[in-house]
Residue, then its C-alpha position, 0 to 999 in steps of 0.5 A: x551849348x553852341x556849335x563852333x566852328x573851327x579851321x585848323x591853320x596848318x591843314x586848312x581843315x574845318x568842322x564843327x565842335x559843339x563845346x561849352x564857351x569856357x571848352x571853347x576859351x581852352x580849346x582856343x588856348x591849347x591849340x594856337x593854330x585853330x581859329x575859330x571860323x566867323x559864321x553868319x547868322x540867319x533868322x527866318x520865321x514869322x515871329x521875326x517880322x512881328x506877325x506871330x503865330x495865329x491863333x485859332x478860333x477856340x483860343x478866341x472863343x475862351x478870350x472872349x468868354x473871360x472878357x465877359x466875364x470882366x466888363x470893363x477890363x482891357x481884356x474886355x475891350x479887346x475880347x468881348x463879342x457879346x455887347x451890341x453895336x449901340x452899347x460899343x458906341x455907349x461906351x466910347x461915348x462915355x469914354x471920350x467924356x471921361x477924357x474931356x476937361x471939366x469946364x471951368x467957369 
């Protein structure tokens, strides 16, 4: 349930109520001289700019394994730690090539 704010017309009180939205619709409807009060909203936190949580190197690590595990999954090509450099530039060799058009005579 939301916390509302609230402003009493007559009085020009203010406070907050923490109501369900159908407590807050009847609320509103009983009492005529309360409004509720606009509040502005802020968000703060990495996830907002699409950083995210890092994660740590143990987390990597069972990626990594898994990846292993399932050579040519998409988990592989992000994770995998284990293949040398000439078997990565094999297998983007062999990737482009699956790419190309066949030549047609």
């Amino acid at each position: 349930m939301p916390t509302y704010k609230f402003c009493d017309e007559k009085t020009g009180e203010e406070w907050d109520e923490f109501l369900s939205f159908s407590d807050r619709e009847k609320f509103l409807e009983d009492n005529k001289h309360i409004r509720q009060v606009p509040v502005m909203f802020s968000y703060t936190g990495d996830h907002i700019m699409g950083v995210g949580p890092k994660t740590d190197a143990g987390f990597e690590d069972r990626m990594s394994q898994i990846a292993n595990a399932h050579p040519g999954s998409p988990l592989s090509e992000r994770y995998s730690s284990n293949e040398s450099h000439a078997k990565i530039k094999a297998r983007a060799v062999i990737e482009k090539h699956k790419k190309k058009k066949p030549l047609v005579s």
